[in-house]
C-alpha positions as CSV (number, residue, x, y, z in Angstrom):
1,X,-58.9,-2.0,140.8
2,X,-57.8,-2.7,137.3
3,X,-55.0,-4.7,136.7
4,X,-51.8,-2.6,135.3
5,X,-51.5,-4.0,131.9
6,X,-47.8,-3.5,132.2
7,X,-44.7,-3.8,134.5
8,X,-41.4,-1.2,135.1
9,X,-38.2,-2.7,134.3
10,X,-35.2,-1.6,135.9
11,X,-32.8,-2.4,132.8
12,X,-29.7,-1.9,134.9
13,X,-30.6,-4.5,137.4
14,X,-31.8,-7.2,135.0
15,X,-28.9,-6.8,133.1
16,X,-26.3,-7.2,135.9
17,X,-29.0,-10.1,137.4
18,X,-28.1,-12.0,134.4
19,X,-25.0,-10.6,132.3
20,X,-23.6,-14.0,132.8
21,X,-26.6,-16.4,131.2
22,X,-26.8,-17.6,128.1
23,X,-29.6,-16.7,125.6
24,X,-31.7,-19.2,126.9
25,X,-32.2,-18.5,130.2
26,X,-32.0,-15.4,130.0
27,X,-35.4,-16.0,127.9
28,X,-36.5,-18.8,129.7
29,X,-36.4,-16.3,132.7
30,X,-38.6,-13.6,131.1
31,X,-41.0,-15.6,129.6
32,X,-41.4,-16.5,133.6
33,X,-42.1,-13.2,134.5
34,X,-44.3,-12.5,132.3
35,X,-46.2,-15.2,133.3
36,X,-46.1,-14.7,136.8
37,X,-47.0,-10.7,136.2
38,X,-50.5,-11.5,134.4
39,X,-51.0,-14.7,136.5
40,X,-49.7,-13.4,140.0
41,X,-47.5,-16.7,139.9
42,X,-46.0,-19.7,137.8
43,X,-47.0,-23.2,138.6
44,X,-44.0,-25.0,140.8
45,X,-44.2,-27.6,138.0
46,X,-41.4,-28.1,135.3
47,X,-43.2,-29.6,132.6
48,X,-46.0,-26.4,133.0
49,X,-43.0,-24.4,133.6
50,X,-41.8,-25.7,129.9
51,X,-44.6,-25.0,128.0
52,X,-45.1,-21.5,129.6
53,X,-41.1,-20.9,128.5
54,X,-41.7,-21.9,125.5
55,X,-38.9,-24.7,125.2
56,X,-38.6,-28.0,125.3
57,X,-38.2,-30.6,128.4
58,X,-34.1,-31.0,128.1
59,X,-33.3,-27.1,127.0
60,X,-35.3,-26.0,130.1
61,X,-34.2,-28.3,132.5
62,X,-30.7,-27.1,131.7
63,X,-31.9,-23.5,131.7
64,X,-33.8,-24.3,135.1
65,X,-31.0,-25.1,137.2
66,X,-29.6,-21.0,136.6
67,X,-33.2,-19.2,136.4
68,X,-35.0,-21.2,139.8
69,X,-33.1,-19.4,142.0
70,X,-34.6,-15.9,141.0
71,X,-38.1,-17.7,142.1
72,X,-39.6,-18.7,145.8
73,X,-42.4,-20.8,146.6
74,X,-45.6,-18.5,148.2
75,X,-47.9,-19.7,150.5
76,X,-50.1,-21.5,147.8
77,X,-47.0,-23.8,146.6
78,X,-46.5,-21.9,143.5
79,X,-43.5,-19.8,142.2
80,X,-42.9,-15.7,142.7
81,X,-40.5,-13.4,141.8
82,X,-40.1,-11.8,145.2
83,X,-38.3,-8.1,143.4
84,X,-41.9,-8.2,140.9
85,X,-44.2,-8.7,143.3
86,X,-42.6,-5.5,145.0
87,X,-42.7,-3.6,142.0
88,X,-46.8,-4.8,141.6
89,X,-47.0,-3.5,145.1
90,X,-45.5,0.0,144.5
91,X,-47.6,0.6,141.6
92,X,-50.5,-0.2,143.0
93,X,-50.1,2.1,145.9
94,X,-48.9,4.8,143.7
95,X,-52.0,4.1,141.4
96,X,-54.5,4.5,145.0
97,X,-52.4,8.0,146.1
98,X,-52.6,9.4,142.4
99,X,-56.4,8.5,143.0
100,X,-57.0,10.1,146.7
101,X,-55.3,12.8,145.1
102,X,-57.9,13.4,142.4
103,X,-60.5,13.1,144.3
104,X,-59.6,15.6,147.3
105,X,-58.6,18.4,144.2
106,X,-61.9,17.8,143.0
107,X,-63.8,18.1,145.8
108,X,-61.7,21.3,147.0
109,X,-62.4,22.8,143.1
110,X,-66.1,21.5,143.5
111,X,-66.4,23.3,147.1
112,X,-64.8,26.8,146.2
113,X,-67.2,26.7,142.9
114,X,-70.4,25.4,144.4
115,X,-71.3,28.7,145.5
116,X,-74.6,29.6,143.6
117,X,-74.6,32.6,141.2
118,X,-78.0,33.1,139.4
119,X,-81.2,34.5,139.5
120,X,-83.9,33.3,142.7
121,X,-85.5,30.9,140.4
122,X,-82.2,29.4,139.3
123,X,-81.4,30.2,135.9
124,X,-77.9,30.7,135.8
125,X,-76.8,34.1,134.5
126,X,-73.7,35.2,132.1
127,X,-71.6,35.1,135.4
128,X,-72.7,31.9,135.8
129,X,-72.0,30.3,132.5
130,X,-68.8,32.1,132.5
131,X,-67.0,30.2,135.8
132,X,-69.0,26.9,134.2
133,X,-66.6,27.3,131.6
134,X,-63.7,28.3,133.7
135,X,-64.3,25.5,136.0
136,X,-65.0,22.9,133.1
137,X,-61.9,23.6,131.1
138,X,-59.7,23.5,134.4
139,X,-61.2,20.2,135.4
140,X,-60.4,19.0,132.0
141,X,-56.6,20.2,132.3
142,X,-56.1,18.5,135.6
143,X,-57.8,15.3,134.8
144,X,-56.4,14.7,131.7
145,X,-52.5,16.0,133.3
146,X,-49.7,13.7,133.8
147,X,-48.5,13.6,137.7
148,X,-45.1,14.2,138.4
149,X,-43.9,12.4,141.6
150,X,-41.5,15.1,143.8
151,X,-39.1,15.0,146.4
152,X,-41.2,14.6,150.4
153,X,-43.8,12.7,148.3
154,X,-45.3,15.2,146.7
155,X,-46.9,15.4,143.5
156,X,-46.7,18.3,140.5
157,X,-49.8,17.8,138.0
158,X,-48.0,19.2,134.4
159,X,-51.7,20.3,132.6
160,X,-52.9,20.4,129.2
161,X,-52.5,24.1,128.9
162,X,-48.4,23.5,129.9
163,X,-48.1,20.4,127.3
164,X,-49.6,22.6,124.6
165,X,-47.0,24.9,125.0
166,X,-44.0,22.4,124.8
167,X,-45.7,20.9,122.0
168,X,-45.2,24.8,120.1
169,X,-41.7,25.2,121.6
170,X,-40.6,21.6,120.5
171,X,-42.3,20.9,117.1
172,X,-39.6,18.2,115.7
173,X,-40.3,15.3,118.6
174,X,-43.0,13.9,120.3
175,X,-43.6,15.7,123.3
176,X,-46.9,13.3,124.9
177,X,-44.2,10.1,124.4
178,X,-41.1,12.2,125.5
179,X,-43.2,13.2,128.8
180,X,-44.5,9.7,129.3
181,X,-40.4,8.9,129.6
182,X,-39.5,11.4,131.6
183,X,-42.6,10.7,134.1
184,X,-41.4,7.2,134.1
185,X,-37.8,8.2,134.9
186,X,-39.0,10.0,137.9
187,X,-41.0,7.4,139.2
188,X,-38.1,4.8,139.2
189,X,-35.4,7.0,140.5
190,X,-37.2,8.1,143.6
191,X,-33.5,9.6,145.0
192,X,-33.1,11.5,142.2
193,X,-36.7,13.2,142.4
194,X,-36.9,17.1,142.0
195,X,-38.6,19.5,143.9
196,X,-41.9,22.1,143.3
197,X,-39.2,24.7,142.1
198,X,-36.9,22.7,140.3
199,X,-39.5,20.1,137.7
200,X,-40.2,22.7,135.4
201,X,-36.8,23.0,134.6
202,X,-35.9,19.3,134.6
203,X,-39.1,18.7,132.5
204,X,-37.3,21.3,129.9
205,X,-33.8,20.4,130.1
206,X,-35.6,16.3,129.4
207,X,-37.3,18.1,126.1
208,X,-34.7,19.9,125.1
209,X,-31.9,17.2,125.0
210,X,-34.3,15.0,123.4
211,X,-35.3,18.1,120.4
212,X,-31.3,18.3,120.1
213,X,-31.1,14.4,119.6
214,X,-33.5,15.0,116.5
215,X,-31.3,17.8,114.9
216,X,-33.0,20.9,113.4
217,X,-36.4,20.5,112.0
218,X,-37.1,21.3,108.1
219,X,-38.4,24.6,107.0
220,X,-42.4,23.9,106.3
221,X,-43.1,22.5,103.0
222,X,-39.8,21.6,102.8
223,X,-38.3,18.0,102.7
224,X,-34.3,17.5,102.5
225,X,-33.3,14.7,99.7
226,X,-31.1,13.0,101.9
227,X,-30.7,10.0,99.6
228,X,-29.5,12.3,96.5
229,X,-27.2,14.5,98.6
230,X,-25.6,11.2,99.8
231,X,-25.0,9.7,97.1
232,X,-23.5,12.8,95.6
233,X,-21.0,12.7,98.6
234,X,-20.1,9.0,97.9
235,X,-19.3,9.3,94.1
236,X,-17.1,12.6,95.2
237,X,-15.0,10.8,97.9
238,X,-15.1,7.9,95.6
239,X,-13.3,9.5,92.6
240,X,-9.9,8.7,91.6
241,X,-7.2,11.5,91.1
242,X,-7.1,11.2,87.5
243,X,-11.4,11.3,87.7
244,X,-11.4,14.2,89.3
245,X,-8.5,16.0,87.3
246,X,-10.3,15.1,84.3
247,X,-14.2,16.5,85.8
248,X,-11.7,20.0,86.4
249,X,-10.5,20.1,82.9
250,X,-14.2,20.1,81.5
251,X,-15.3,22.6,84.2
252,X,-12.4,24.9,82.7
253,X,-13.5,23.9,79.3
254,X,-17.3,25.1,80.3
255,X,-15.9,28.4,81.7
256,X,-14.3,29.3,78.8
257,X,-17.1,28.8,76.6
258,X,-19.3,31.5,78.8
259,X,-16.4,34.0,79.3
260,X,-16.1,32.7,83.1
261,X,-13.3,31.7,85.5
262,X,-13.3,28.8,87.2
């Protein structure tokens, strides 16, 4: 199986892991995992270990003495982060069930369809051509649908045909990126999942918050010249009193000459 190009970072435990190092070991430290994630692990070797941080011999040898105890040796003698090898783990075995998963819908859509509709030399008729289609465009929905883990292990497949609609509901963000977020979300906070009847409406309280976040979206063909409207604002707070008692006096003046009250 392909290697995942890319690892989960729980934010809240790296920053508490290391709230208390300095810049650089904080980057020495990543530069490690990063290692170790394509790699599988770091060589138990400081002057590799250097070169792979990025530093030199002196800065990571002070950086060392803070960052080696996040690393263990394995059973080959090199270095692993025990907590990323987990989270490697995890991933992969989500990756297999979203897999087994795939393949058991497709053989159940495969077996109700496989049912043969036609004439007795086997051209198919309208009927025919007709649950083709159905059974094409489905496939294509489900295939191409992000998988929502739920509460009991369960999963909730969100199709094409549902993301097209949030895409018309909420026009002024990014729906694909905002789902990928709250997909992820779900998948880290595993106490926190949602059940059958309840991921719909978590799915469209996440969209909604993040379409409020955006503000209002401009009227088609419409674009709002922020830059003049705020620098109209600036010069009016910026006036002095006597400024702006003099801009009133030629607004009166200007009335006057068209028979107006200011």
């Amino acid at each position: 199986m392909k290697k995942p190009p890319a690892f989960q970072l729980f934010a809240a435990d790296f920053f508490m892991d290391t709230v208390e190092w300095t810049v650089e070991e904080v980057g020495i430290y990543w530069r490690l995992l990063e290692a170790q994630w394509v790699n599988g692990s770091i060589p138990n070797d400081p002057v590799r270990l250097a070169r792979i941080a990025g530093c030199g011999p002196k800065k990571f040898s002070s950086g060392w003495k803070i960052v080696k105890s996040k690393f263990n040796l394995n059973g080959d003698g090199r270095l692993q982060n025990q907590r990323l090898e987990e989270t490697r783990e995890e991933q992969r075995k989500y990756r297999e069930a979203q897999s087994e998963s795939g393949k058991l819908g497709a053989q159940k859509r495969w077996e109700k369809g496989s049912k043969p509709i036609g004439d007795a030399i086997g051209n198919p008729n309208d009927e025919t051509m007709a649950l083709q289609s159905s059974s094409n465009k489905k496939e294509k929905d489900i295939q191409a649908a992000l998988v929502f883990p739920l509460r009991d292990n369960k999963e909730f497949p969100l199709t094409l045909a549902k993301i097209s609609e949030y895409e018309k509901t909420y026009r002024n963000i990014d729906v694909s990126f905002e789902l990928k977020k709250c997909l992820q979300w779900n998948i880290d906070n595993k106490d926190k999942r949602k059940t059958e009847r309840g991921i719909l409406k978590h799915i469209n309280q996440w969209l909604n918050e993040a379409s409020k976040s955006q503000g209002a979206q401009p009227a088609a063909g419409i674009e709002r010249d922020s830059k003049a409207a705020d620098e109209a604002r600036r010069d009016t707070e910026e006036m002095t009193p006597e400024r702006k008692a003099e801009a009133k006096k030629r607004l009166e003046g200007l009335a006057d000459m068209v028979g107006k009250k200011v």
